[in-house]
N, C-alpha and C positions, 0 to 999 in steps of 0.2 A: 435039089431042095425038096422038102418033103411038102406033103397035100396041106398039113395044118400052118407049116409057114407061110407056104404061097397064098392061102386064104388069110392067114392072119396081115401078108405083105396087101392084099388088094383092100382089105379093111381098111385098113389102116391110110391108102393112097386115096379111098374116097371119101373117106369122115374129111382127111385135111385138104381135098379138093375146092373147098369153097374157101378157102383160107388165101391160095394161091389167084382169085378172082381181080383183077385188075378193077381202076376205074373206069380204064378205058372201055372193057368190057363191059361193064356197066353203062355208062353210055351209051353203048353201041346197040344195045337191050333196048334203053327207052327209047332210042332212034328206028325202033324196028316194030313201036307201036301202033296199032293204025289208029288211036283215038289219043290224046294227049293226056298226059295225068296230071292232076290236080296244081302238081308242083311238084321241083326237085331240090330236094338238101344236101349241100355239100357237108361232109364233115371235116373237118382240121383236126390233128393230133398230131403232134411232133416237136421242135425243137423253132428256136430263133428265126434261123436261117432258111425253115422247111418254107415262108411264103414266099422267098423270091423264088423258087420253082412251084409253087401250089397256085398262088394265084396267077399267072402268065396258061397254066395248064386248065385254068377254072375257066379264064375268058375265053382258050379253043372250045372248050365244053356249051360254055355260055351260046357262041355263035353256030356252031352245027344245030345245039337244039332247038334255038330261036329259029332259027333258017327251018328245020320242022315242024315246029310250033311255037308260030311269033308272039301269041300269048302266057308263054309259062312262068308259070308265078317262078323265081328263085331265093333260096336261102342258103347264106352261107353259115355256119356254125364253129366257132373257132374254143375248143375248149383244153390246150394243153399250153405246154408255155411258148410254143408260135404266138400266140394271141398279143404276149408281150410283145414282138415288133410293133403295133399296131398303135401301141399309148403314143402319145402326143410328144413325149418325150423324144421319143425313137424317128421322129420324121425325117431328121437330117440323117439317119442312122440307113434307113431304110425308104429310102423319097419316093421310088418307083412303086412300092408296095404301098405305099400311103396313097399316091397319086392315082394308082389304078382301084383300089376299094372307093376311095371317094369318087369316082368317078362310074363304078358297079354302082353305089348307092344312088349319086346326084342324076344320071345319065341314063341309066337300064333297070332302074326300077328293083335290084338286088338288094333283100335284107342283108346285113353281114353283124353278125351277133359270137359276143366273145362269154366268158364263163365269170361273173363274179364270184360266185365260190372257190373256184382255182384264182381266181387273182386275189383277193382277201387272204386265202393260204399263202401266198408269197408273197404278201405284204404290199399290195398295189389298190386302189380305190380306184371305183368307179368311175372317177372326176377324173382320173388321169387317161383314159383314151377319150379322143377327139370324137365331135358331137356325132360325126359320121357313124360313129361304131354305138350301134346299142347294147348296151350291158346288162343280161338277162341273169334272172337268179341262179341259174345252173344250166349249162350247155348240155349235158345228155335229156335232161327235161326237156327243153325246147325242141330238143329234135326227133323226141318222142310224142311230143304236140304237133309236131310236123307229117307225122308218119300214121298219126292218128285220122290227120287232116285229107290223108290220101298222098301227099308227096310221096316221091321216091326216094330212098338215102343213097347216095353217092360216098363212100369212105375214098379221099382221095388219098390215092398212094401219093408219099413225100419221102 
């Protein structure tokens, strides 16, 4: 292989190096803080079915960092069409996933915030997820208020 491929092949390996970052990884970053940050943002983006393994993956996250720092503000941010399991509709659909945000909300003091502009686009209102979920005017907004605020963003792989 010639000199300009091989520099073009390691370009190219570290521009998409941060692409390949887990959340685990990330986690395992603000576990390795010596001072706590302000707060941590989960984000959501995926499909139906991505919260019966996103949130089960949220609450290891939740309790390692808590167990770090018992103080840390959390927020969850759900802005793709995962958020639909979440309506009030889906509870029988999705019980476990219902059972465990309201219980992140009622219990441990976690925001969980979904996108009414992506749900307005596919035709779902505000009124239809349950009081537990707050419906914020745009999920990337909020978690750019979050990040403003000093939280850290979490992108949970799903």
């Amino acid at each position: 292989m010639n000199v300009k491929k091989t520099v073009a092949l390691v370009v190219l390996c570290l521009i998409a190096l941060p692409a390949f970052s887990s959340s685990d990884d990330e986690v395992d970053g603000i576990l390795t803080l010596a001072k706590a940050p302000p707060g941590v943002v989960f984000e959501l983006l995926g499909d139906d079915d991505s919260l019966k393994m996103a949130i089960p993956k949220i609450l290891e996250y939740i309790e390692e960092l808590r167990t770090r720092f018992p103080e840390l503000a959390v927020a969850i941010v759900s802005h793709g069409d995962e958020q639909f399991a979440l309506m009030a509709e889906k509870a029988d659909s999705y019980p476990e996933v219902h059972d465990q945000v309201e219980s992140l909300v009622e219990d441990q003091d976690v925001q969980v915030h979904v996108c009414a502009t992506y749900a307005r686009w596919s035709g779902v209102s505000p009124e239809e997820f349950p009081e537990f979920v707050d419906v914020v005017p745009q999920g990337p907004s909020q978690i750019k208020d979050y990040v403003e605020f000093g939280y850290v963003l979490v992108e949970v792989d799903m």
